[in-house]
ZATORKE-646295 format. One line per field, with one value per atom (N, C-alpha, C, CB): y, x, z; atom name. Coordinates in nm, 2 decimals, m for minus. Atoms other than C-alpha are relative to their C-alpha. Last residue first. Glycine has a CB too. Example, Ala and Ser with C-alpha at 12.3 -4.5 7.8 and 13.67 -1.06 7.14 Angstrom:
<pts>
north (m0.11/m0.11/0.11/0.05/m0.12/m0.45/0.12/0.00) .
east (m0.09/1.37/m0.08/0.04/0.09/1.23/0.09/m0.10) .
up (0.00/0.71/0.08/m0.14/0.00/0.78/0.00/0.12) .
atom (N/CA/C/CB/N/CA/C/CB) .
</pts>
This chain:
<pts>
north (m0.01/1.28/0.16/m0.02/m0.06/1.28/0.03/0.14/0.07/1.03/0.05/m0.10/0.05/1.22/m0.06/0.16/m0.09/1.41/m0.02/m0.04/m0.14/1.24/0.10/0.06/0.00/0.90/0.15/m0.09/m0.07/1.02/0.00/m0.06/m0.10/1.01/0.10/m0.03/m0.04/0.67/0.23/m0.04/0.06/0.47/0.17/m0.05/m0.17/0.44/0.00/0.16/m0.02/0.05/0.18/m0.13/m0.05/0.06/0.01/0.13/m0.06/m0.11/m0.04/m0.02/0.11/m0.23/0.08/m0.10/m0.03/m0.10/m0.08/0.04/0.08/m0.22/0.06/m0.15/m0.04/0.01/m0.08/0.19/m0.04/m0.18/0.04/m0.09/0.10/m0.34/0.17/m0.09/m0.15/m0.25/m0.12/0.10/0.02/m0.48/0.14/m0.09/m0.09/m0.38/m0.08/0.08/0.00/m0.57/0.03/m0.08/m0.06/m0.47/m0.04/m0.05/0.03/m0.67/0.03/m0.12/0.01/m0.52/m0.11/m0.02/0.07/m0.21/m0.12/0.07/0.00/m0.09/m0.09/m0.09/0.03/0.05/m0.03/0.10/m0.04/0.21/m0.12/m0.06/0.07/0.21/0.01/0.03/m0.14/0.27/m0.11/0.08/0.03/0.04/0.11/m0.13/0.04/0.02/m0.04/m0.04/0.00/0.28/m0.10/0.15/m0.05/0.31/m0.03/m0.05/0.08/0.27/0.06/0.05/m0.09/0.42/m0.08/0.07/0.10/0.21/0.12/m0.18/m0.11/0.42/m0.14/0.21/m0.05/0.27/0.02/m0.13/m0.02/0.24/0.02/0.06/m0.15/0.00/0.04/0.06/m0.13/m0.31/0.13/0.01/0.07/m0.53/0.06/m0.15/0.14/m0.30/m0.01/m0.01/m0.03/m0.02/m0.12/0.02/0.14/0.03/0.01/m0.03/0.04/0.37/m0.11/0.14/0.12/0.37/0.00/m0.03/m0.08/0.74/m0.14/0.09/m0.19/0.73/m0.03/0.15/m0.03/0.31/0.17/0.01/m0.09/0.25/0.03/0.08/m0.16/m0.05/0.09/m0.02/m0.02/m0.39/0.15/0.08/m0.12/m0.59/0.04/m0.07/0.10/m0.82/0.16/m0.14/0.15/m0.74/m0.06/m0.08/0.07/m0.36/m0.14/0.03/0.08/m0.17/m0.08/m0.08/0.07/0.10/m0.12/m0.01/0.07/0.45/m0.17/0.11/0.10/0.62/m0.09/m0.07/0.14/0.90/m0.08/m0.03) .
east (0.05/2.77/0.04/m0.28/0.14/2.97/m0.04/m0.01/0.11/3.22/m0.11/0.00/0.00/3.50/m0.17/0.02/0.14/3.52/m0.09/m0.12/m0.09/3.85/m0.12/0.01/m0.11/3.67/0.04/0.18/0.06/3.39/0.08/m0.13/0.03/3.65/m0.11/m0.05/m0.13/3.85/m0.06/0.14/m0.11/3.51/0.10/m0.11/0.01/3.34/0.09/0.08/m0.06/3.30/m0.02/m0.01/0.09/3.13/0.09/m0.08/m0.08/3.20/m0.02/0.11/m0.06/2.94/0.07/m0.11/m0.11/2.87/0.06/0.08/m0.14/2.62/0.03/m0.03/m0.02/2.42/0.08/0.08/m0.09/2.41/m0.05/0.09/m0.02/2.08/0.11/m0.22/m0.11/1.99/0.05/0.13/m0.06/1.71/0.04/m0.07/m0.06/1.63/0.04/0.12/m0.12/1.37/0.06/0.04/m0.11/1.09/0.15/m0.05/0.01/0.86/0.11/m0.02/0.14/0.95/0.00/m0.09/0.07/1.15/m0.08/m0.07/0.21/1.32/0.00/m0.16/0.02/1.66/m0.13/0.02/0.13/1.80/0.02/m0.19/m0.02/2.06/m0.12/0.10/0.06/1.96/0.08/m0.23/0.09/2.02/m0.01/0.05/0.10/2.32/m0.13/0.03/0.06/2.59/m0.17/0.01/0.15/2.80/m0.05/m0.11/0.07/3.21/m0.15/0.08/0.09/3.33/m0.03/m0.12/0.09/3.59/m0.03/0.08/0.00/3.80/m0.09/m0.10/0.14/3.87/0.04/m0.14/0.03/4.14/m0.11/0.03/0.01/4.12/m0.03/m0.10/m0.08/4.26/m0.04/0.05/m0.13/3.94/0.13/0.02/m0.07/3.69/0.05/0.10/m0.15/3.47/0.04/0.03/m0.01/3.11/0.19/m0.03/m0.04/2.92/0.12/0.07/0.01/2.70/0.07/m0.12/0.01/2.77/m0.04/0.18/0.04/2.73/m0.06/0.14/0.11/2.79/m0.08/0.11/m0.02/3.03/m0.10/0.06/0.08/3.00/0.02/m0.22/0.12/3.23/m0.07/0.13/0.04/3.47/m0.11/m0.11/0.14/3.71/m0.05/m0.11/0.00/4.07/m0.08/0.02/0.11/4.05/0.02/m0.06/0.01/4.35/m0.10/0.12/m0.01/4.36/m0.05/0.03/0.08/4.26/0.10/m0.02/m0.07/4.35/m0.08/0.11/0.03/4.10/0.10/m0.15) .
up (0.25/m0.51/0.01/m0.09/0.03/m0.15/m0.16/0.09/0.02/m0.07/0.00/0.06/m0.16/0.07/m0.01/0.15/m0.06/m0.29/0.15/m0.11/0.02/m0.38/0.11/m0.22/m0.14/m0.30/0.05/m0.05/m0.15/m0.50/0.10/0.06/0.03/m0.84/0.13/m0.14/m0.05/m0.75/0.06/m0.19/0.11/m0.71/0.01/m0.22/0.09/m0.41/m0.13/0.11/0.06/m0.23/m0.09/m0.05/0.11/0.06/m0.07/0.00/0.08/0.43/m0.14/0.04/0.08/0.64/m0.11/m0.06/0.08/1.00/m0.08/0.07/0.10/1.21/m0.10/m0.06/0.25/1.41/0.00/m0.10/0.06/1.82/m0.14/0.02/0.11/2.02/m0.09/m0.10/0.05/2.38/m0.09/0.15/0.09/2.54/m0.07/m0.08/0.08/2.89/m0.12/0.06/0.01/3.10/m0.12/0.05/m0.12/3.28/m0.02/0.18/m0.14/3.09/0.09/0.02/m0.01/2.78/0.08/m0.13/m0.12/2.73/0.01/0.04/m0.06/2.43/0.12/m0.14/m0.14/2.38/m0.04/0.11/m0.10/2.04/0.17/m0.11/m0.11/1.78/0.05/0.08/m0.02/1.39/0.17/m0.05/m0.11/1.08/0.12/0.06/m0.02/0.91/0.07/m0.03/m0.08/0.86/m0.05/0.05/m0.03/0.61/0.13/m0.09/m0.12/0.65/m0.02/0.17/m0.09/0.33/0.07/m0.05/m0.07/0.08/0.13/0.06/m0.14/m0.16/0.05/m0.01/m0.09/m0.54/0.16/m0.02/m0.10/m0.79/0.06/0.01/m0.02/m1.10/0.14/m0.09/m0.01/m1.13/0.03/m0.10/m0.07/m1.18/m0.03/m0.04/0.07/m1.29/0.09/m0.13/m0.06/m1.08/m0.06/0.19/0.04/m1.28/0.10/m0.22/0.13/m1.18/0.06/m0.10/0.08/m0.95/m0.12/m0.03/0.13/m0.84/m0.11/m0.03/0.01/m0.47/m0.12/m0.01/m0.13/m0.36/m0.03/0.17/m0.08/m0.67/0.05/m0.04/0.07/m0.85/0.13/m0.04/m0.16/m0.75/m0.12/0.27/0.12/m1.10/0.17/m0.23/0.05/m0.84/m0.04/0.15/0.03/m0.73/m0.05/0.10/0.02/m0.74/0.00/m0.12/0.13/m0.64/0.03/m0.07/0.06/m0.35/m0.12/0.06/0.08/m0.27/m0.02/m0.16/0.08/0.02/m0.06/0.08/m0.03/0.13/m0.08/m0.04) .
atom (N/CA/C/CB/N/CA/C/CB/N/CA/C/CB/N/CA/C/CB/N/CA/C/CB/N/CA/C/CB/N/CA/C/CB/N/CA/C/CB/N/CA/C/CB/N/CA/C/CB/N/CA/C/CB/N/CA/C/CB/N/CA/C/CB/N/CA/C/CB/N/CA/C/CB/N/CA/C/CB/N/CA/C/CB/N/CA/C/CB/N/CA/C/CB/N/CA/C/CB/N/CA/C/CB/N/CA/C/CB/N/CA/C/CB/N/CA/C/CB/N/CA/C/CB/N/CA/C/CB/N/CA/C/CB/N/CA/C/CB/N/CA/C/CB/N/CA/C/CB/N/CA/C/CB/N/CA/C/CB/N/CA/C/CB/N/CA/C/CB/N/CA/C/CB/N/CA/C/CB/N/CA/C/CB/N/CA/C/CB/N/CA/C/CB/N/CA/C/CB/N/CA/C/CB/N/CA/C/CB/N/CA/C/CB/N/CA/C/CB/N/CA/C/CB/N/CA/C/CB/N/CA/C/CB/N/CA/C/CB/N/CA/C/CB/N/CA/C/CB/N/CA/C/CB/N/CA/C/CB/N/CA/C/CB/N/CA/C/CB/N/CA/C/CB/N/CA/C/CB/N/CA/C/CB/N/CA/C/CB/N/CA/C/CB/N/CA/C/CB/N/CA/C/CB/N/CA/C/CB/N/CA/C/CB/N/CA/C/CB/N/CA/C/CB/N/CA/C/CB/N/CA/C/CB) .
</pts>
């Protein structure tokens, strides 16, 4: 995973630990929420996952963002 530089102090999404300003970190695409379909009165609502990107710090990056 490419890591770049910190501009502002963020925490790391796995390992909560603390990420300064300068230091490397990773960013993960999570996943929010769920898709689906429901029905009601005979007509279709269909609703998208949103996707919000995660700050990791230099050490889960490596690890493809698993604790």
């Amino acid at each position: 995973m490419k890591l770049k530089k910190s501009r502002t102090d963020k925490t790391c999404h796995t390992c909560k630990k603390d990420i300064r300003q300068g230091d490397q970190y990773g960013q993960k695409s999570k996943r929010m929420g769920e898709s689906g379909m429901i029905a009601y009165d005979k007509t279709v609502k269909i609703w998208e996952p949103v996707y919000a990107k995660v700050p990791l710090c230099a050490g889960c990056a490596e690890n493809g963002g698993r604790a």
